[in-house]
C-alpha positions as CSV (number, residue, x, y, z in Angstrom):
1,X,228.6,81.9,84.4
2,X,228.4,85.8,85.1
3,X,231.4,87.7,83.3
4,X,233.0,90.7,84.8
5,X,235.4,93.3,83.4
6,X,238.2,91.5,83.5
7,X,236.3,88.3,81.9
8,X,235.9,90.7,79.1
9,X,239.7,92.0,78.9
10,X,240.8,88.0,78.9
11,X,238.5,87.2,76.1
12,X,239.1,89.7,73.6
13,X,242.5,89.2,74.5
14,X,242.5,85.6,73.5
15,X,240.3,85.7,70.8
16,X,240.9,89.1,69.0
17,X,241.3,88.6,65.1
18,X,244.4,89.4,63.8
19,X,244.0,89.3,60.6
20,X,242.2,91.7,60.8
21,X,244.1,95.0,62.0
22,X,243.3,97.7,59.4
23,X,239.6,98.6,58.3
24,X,239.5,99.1,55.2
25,X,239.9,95.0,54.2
26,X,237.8,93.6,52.1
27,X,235.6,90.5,51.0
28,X,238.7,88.1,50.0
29,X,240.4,89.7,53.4
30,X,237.6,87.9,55.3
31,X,236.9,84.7,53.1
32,X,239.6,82.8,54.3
33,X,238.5,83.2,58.0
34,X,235.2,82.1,57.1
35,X,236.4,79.1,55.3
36,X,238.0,78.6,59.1
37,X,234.4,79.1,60.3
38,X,233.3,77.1,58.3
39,X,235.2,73.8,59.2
40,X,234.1,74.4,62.9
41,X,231.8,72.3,64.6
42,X,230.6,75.1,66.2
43,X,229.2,77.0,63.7
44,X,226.9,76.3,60.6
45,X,228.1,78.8,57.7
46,X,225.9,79.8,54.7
47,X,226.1,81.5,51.8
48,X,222.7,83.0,51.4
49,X,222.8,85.4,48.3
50,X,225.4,87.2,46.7
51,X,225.8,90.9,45.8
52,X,225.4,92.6,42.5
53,X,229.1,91.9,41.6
54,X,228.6,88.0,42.4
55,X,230.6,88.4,45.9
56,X,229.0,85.7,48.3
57,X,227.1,87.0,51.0
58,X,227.2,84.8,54.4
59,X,225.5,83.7,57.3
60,X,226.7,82.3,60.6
61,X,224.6,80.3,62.9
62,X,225.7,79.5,66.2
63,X,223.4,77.7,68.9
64,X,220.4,76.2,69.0
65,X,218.5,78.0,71.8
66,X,214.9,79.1,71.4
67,X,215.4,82.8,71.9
68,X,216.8,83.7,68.1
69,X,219.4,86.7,67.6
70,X,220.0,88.3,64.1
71,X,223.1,90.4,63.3
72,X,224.5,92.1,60.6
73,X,227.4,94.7,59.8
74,X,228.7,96.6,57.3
75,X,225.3,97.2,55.1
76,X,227.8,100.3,55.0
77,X,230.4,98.9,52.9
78,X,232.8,101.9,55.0
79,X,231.6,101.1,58.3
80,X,233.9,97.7,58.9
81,X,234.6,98.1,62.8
82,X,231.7,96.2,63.7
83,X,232.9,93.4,61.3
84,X,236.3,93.3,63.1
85,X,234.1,92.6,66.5
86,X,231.9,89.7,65.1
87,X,235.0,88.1,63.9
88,X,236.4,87.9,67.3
89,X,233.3,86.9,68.9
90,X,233.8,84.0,66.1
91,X,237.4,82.8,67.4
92,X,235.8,82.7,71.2
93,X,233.0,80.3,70.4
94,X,235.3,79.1,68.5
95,X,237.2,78.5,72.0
96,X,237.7,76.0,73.9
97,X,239.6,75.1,77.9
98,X,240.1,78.4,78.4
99,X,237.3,79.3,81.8
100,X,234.5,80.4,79.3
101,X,233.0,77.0,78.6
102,X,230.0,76.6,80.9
103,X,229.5,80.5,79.6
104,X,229.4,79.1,75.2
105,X,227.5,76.6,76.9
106,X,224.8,78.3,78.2
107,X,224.8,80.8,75.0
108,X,224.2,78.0,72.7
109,X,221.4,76.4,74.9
110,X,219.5,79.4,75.3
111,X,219.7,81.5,72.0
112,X,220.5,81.0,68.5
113,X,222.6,83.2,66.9
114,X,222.5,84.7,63.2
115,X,225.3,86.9,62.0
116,X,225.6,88.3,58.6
117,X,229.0,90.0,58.9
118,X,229.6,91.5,55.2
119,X,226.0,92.7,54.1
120,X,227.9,94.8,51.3
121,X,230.6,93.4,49.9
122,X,230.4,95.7,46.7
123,X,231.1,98.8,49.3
124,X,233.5,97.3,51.3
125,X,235.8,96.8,47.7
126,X,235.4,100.6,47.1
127,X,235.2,101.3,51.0
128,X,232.1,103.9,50.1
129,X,228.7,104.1,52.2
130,X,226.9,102.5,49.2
131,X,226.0,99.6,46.9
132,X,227.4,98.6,43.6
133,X,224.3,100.5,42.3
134,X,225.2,104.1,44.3
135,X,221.9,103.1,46.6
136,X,222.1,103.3,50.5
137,X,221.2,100.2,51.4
138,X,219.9,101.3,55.1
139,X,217.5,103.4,53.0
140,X,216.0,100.1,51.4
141,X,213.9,98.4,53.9
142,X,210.5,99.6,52.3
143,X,211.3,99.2,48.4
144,X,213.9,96.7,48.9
145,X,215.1,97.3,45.1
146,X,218.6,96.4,46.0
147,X,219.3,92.9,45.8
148,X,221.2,93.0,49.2
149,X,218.7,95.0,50.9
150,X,216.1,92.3,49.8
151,X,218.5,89.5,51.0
152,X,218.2,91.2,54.9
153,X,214.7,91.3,54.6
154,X,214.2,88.1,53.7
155,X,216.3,86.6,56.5
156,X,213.6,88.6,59.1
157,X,211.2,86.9,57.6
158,X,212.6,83.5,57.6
159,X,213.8,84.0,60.9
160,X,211.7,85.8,62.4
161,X,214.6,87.1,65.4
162,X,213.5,88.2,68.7
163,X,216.5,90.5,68.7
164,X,218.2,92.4,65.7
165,X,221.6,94.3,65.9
166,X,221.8,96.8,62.8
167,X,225.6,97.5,63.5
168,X,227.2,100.8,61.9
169,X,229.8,103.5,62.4
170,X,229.3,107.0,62.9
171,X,231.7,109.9,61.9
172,X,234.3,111.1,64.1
173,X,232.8,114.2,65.0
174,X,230.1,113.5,67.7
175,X,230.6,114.4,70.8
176,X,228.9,114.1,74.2
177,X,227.3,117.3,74.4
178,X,229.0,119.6,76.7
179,X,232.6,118.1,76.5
180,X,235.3,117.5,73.9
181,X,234.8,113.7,74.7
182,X,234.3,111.8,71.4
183,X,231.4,109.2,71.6
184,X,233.1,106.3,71.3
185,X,229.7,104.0,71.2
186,X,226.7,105.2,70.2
187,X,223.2,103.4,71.2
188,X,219.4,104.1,70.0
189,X,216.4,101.8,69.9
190,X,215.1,102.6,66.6
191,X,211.2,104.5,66.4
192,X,209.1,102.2,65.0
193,X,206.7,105.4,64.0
194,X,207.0,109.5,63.6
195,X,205.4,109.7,67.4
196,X,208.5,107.4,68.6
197,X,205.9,104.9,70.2
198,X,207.0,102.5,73.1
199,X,205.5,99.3,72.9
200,X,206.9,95.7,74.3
201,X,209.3,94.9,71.9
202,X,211.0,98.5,71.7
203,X,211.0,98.7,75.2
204,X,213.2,95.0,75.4
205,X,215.3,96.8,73.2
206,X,215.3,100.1,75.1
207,X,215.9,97.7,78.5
208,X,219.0,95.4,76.5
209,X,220.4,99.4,75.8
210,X,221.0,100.1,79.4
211,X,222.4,97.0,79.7
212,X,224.9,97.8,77.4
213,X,225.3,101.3,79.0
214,X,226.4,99.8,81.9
215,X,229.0,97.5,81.4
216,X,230.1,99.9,78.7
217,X,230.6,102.8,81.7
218,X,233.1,100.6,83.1
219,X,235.0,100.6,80.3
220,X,234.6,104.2,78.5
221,X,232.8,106.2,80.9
222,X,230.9,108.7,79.9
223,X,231.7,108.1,76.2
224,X,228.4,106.4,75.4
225,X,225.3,108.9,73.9
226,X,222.4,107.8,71.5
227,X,222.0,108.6,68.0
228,X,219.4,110.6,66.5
229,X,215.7,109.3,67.3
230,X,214.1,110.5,64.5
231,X,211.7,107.9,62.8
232,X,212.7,107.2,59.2
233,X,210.3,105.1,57.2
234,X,212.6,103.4,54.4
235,X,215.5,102.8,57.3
236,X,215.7,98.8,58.3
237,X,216.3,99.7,61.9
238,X,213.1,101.1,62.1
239,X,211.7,98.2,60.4
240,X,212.8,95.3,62.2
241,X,211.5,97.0,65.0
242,X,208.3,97.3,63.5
243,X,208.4,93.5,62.5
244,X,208.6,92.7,66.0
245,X,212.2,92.1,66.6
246,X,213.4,94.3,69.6
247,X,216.1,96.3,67.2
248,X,219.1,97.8,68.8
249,X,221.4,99.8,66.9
250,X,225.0,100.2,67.8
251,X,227.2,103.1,65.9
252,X,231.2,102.6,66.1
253,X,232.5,106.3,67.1
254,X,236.0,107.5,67.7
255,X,238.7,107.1,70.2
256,X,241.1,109.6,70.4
257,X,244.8,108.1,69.3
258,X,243.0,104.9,67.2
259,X,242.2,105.3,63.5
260,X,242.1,102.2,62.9
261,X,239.0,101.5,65.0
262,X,241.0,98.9,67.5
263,X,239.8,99.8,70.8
264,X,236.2,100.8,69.7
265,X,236.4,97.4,68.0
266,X,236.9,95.8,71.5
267,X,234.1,97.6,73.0
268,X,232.1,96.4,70.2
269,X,233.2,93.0,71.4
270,X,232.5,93.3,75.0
271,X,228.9,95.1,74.3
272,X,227.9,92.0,72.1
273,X,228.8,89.2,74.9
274,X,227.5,91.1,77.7
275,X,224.3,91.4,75.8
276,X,224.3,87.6,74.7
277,X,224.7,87.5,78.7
278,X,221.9,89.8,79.4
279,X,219.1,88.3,76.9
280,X,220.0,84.3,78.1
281,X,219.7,85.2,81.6
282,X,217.1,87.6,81.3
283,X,218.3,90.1,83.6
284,X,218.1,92.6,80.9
285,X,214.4,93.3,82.3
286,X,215.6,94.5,85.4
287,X,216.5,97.2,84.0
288,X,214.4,100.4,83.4
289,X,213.7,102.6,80.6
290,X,214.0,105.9,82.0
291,X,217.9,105.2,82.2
292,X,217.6,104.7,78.6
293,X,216.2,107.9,78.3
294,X,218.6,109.5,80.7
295,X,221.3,108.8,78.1
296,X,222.7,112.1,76.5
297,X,222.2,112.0,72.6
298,X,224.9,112.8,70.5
299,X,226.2,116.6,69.7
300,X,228.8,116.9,66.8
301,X,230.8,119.8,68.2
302,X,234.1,118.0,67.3
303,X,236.6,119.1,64.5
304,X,239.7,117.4,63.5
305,X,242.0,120.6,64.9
306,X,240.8,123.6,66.3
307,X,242.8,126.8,66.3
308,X,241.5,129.8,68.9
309,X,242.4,133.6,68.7
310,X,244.4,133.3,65.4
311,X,244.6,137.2,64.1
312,X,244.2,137.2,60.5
313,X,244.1,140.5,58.2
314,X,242.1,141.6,55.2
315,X,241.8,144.8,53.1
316,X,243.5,146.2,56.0
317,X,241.7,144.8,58.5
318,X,242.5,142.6,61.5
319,X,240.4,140.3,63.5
320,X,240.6,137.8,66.2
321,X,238.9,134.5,64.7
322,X,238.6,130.6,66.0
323,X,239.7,128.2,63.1
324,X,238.3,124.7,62.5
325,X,239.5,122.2,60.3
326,X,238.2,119.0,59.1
327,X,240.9,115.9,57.7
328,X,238.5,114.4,54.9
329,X,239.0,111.1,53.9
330,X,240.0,110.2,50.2
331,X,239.9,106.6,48.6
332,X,242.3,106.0,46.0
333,X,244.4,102.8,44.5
334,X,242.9,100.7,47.2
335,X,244.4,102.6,49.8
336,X,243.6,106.9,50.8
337,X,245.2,110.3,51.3
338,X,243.4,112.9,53.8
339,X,242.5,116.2,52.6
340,X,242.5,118.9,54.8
341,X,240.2,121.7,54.3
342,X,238.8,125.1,56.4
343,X,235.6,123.9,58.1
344,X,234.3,126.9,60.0
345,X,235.8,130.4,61.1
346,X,234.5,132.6,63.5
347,X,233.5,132.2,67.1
348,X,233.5,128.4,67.8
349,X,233.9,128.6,71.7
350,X,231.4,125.6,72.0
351,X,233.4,123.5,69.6
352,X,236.3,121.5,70.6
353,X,239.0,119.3,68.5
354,X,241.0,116.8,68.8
355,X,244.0,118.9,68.4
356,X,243.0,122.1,70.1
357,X,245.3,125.1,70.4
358,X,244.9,128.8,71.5
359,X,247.3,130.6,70.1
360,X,246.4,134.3,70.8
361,X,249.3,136.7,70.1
362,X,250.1,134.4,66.5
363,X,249.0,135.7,63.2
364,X,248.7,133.9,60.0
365,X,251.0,133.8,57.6
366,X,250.1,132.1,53.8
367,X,252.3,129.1,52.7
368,X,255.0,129.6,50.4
369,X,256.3,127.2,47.3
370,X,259.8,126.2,47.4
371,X,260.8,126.7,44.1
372,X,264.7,127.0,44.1
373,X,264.7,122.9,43.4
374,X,262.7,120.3,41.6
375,X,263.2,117.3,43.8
376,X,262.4,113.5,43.1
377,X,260.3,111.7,45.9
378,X,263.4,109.5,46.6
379,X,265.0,112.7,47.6
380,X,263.4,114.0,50.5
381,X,264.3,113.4,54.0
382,X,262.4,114.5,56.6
383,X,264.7,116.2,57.9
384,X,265.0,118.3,54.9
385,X,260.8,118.7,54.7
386,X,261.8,120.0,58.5
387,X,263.8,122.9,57.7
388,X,261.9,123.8,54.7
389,X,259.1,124.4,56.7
390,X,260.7,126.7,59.9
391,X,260.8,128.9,56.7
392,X,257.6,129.0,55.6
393,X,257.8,126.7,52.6
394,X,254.4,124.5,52.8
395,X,254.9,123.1,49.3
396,X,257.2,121.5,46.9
397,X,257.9,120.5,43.2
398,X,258.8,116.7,42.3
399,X,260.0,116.0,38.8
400,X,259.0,111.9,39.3
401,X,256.6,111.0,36.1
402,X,253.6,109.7,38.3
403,X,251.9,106.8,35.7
404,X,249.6,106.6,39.0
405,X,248.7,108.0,42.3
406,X,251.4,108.5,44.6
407,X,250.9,108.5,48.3
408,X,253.7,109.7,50.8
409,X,253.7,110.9,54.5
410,X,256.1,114.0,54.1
411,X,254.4,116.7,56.2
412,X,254.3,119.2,52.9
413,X,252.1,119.2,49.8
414,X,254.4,117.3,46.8
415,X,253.3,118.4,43.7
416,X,254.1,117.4,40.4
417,X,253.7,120.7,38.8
418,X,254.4,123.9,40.0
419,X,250.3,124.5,40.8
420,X,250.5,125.7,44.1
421,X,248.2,128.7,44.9
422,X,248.8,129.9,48.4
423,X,245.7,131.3,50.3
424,X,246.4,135.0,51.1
425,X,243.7,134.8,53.6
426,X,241.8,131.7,55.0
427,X,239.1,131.1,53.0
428,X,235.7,128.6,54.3
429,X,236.2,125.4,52.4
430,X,240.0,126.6,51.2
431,X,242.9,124.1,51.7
432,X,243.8,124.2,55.0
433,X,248.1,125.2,54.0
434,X,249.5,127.9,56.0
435,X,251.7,129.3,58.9
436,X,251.1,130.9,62.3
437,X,253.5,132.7,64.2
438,X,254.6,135.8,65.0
439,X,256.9,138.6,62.8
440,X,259.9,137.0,64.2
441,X,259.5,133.4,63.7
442,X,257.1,131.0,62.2
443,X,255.9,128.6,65.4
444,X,253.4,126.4,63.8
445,X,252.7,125.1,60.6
446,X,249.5,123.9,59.3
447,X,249.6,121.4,56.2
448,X,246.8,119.4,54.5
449,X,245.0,120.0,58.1
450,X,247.3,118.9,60.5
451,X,248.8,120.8,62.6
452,X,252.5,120.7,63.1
453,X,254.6,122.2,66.1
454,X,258.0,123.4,64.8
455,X,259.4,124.4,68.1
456,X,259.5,120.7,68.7
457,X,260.3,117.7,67.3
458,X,257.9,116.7,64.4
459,X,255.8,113.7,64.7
460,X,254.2,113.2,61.6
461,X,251.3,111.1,61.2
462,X,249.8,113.1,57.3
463,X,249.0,110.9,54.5
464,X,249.0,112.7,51.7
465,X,249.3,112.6,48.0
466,X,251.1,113.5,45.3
467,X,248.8,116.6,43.3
């Protein structure tokens, strides 16, 4: 059975996980839908090692073809949206009367598949990049000191897979060069070696790549680019390949509109089958490698919000500048806050954001503290927060006694002191808090690094903290 598009949008609508709608769950989060696994006739589950915190580290087998398929996610423990995808590619061969049977059945005849989905449990409980240990665990193929990084290796030796799948995410900032289109998928057959050598089994993976191209382009075209192909020695990519497993890596990009990773998960989803597809069939060969190398790499152009032709003054003087601003992540009591900070000022023509406003004729204007009241959280209304800032106010003083850290979504910084120093001018790595208009009114407000129309309606989407 061949699937097409719309094969793709029926499955993942059957079988996407539910439980799973937010990305930064953790290791109990998933254990109860490996237990469901687990009771499955159609898969075999394992627990094959645990992490340095004791958290049980799984395998999934499904198949017993003779063309073996090893994949793992989230050696990142912040890069879950490849997770997400393996768990609904678990519910559909999980499936059953629903068209795709003669398509499970020719999957499990012809390949066996291996999937680790939580390689770093440790990181996914802190949702940070690395172990337990503070050791990048992608950085660990050649010393393997980290008893998870030693785990992965010892499953490509066991194994010995004709195909591995390293599966990451990238930051939201990569763009496909030229445009302000995010890449929403990015690709790369790792380099076995500093001369990026082509031999047989990175050319299979070079060959499955454009596979994944394709049906990708149908989906998000030209959102797809491939990540840097720099050869790096300690980096398990680069070692699987050069174990003689044809090593694709897949990196989870951005979407515009979906922070929670939900649509790149689903492309995720659809890569995978078409690839199981691909590598059954064989038809991957087909394909050639000089559309693998016609794929643009990635650029990282993007910011969070881009503001063009601002005039700001200093000492007297005035200038025309281009202002970008990044919203930085921030774990905290299990859940985060953004920070919003000044990335770059200057000429930034060949940058783009995901908000992106010219607003030539506007000058800035610093942030003010409202200081008249000392509010309580329980207080505020937005439409109170509203007014407050249409004159200027981008802070406020809350008298609640914070034992711990409180997150709200009010559109101004809540602080519980008065400790608010306004930027006079913009300032490269300065809290992005201020005002743009013109001597008349205030038309925009910028707070925590999101920008905020006042002439319309506000639709606030800030997390933010209490400081």
């Amino acid at each position: 059975m061949n699937l097409v598009k719309e094969d793709f949008i029926k499955a993942f609508s059957l079988y996407e996980e539910k439980a799973l709608q937010h990305r930064r769950f953790n290791h109990a989060d998933i254990l109860p839908l490996l237990q469901g696994n687990e009771i499955s006739k159609q898969f075999i589950v394992e627990e094959i090692g645990q992490s340095v915190e004791d958290r049980s580290i799984f395998r999934l087998k499904y198949g017993q073809g003779p063309i073996k398929i090893l994949l793992w996610s989230q050696m990142h423990g912040d890069e879950p949206t490849a997770t997400m995808a393996l768990f609904d590619l678990f519910n559909f061969f999980n499936g059953e009367t629903d068209g795709f049977d003669n398509f499970r059945k020719e999957i499990a005849e012809k390949l066996t598949l291996y999937f680790i989905p939580m390689l770093n449990p440790d990181g996914a409980e802190r949702y940070q990049r690395r172990t337990a240990m503070d050791v990048d665990m992608n950085r660990d193929a050649r010393a393997v000191a980290t008893v998870e990084g030693a785990l992965l290796k010892a499953q490509a030796m066991l194994l010995k897979p004709d195909f591995a799948f390293n599966l990451h995410n990238q930051n939201n900032y990569y763009n496909i060069p030229g445009t302000a289109t995010p890449v929403t998928i990015s690709l790369l057959a790792p380099a076995y070696d500093y001369a990026r050598s082509v031999n047989t089994v990175r050319a299979d993976a070079m060959r499955v790549i454009v596979g994944i191209n394709k049906i990708l382009q149908e989906f998000i075209p030209n959102a797809v680019a491939k990540y840097d192909d720099e050869h790096t020695p300690r980096g398990f990519g680069d070692n699987f390949q050069k174990w003689g497993a044809s090593t694709i890596l897949i990196e989870s990009g951005a979407y515009a509109g979906d922070p929670e990773k939900l649509e790149v998960r689903k492309y995720n989803f659809i890569a995978l089958l078409h690839v199981f597809q691909e590598i059954a069939s064989g038809s991957y060969l087909v394909h050639d490698i000089a559309d693998y190398n016609a794929i643009p790499f990635n650029d990282e152009k993007l910011h969070d919000v881009l503001i063009r032709n601002l005039s700001i003054e200093k000492n007297g003087k005035r200038m025309l500048v281009d202002v970008a601003i990044r919203q930085n992540e921030k774990t905290v009591a299990g859940d985060y806050y953004v920070e919003g900070v000044i990335e770059d000022i200057g000429d930034l023509q060949d940058f783009y954001g995901y908000t992106d406003i010219d607003v030539e004729g506007l000058q800035f204007t610093p942030s003010k503290l409202y200081s008249e009241r000392i509010f309580s959280l329980a207080d505020l209304t937005s439409s109170f927060v509203e007014s407050l800032l249409k004159q200027g106010y981008g802070a406020i003083v809350v008298s609640d006694n914070l034992a711990q850290t409180r997150l709200h979504s009010f559109p101004i910084q809540v602080l519980s002191g008065a400790n608010f120093q306004a930027e006079s001018c913009l300032r490269l790595g300065g809290s992005a808090d201020f005002f743009i208009g013109s001597e008349k009114e205030v038309q925009y407000a910028v707070i925590n690094g999101y920008l905020i129309n006042l002439t319309q309606s506000i639709d606030n989407k800030s997390k933010n903290v209490v400081k």
